[in-house]
Legacy VTK file of the C-alpha trace (Angstrom):
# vtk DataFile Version 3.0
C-alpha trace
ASCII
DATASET POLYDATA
POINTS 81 float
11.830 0.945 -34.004
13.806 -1.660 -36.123
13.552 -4.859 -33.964
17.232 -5.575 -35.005
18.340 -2.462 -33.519
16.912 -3.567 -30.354
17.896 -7.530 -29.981
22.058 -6.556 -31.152
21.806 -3.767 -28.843
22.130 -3.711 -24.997
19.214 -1.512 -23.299
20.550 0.072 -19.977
17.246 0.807 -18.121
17.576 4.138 -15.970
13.783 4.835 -15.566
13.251 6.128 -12.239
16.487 8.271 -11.885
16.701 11.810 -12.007
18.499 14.115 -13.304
21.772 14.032 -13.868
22.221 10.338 -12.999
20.238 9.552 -15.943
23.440 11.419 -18.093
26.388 10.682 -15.501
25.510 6.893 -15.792
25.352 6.522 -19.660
28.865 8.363 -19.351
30.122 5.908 -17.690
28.416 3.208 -19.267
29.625 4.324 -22.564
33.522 4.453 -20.983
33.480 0.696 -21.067
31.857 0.089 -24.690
33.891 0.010 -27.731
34.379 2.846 -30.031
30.992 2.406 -32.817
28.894 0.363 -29.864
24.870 0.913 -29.461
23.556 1.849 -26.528
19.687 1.972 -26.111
18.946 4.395 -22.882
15.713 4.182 -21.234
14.402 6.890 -18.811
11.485 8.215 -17.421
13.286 11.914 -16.306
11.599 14.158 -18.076
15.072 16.817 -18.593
16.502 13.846 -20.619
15.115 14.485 -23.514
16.904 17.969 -23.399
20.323 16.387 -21.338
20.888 12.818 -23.426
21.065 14.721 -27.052
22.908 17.663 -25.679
25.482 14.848 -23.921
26.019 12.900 -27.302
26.867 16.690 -29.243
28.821 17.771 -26.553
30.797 14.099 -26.510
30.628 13.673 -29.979
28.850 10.644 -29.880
25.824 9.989 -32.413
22.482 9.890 -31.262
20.334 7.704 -33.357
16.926 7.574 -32.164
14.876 9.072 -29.598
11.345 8.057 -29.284
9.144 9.010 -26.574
7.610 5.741 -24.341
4.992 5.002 -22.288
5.895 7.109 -18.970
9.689 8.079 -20.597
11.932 8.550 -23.451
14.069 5.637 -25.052
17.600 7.078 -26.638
19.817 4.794 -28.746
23.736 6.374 -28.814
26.172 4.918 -30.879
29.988 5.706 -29.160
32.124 7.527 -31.003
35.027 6.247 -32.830
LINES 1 82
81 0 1 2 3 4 5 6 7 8 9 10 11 12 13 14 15 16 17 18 19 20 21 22 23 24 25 26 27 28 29 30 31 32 33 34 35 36 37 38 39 40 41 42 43 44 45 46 47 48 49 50 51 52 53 54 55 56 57 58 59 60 61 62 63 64 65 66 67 68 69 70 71 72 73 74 75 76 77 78 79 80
């Protein structure tokens, strides 16, 4: 993981939710960023890593990096234009 990525980008930590707040709160997180923002997304729900990259397809929003974590997954999004 490119430490840049990480300190210019906000991480919203949703370990500890499951599913769907893990994808319902990144919607809505997302509403309030600019078009082109990073978001890093951390979770520990083990259906994210099937819900987050279907989200970003079906939004049209890019999905940059997914890396599994100790205990969870770790998503960065970038919001569509």
């Amino acid at each position: 993981m490119s430490s840049a990525a990480t300190s210019a980008t906000e991480i919203y930590d949703l370990r500890g939710l499951k599913c769907p707040l893990p994808v319902l709160k990144t919607k809505k997180r997302l509403e309030q960023l600019p078009a082109g923002a990073a978001l890093w997304i951390e979770t520990t729900d083990p259906l994210a890593v099937i819900d987050i990259p279907h989200f970003c397809s079906e939004q049209g929003h890019a999905l940059e990096a997914n890396e599994k974590t100790e205990g969870g997954h770790r998503f960065l999004i970038r919001k569509k234009s």
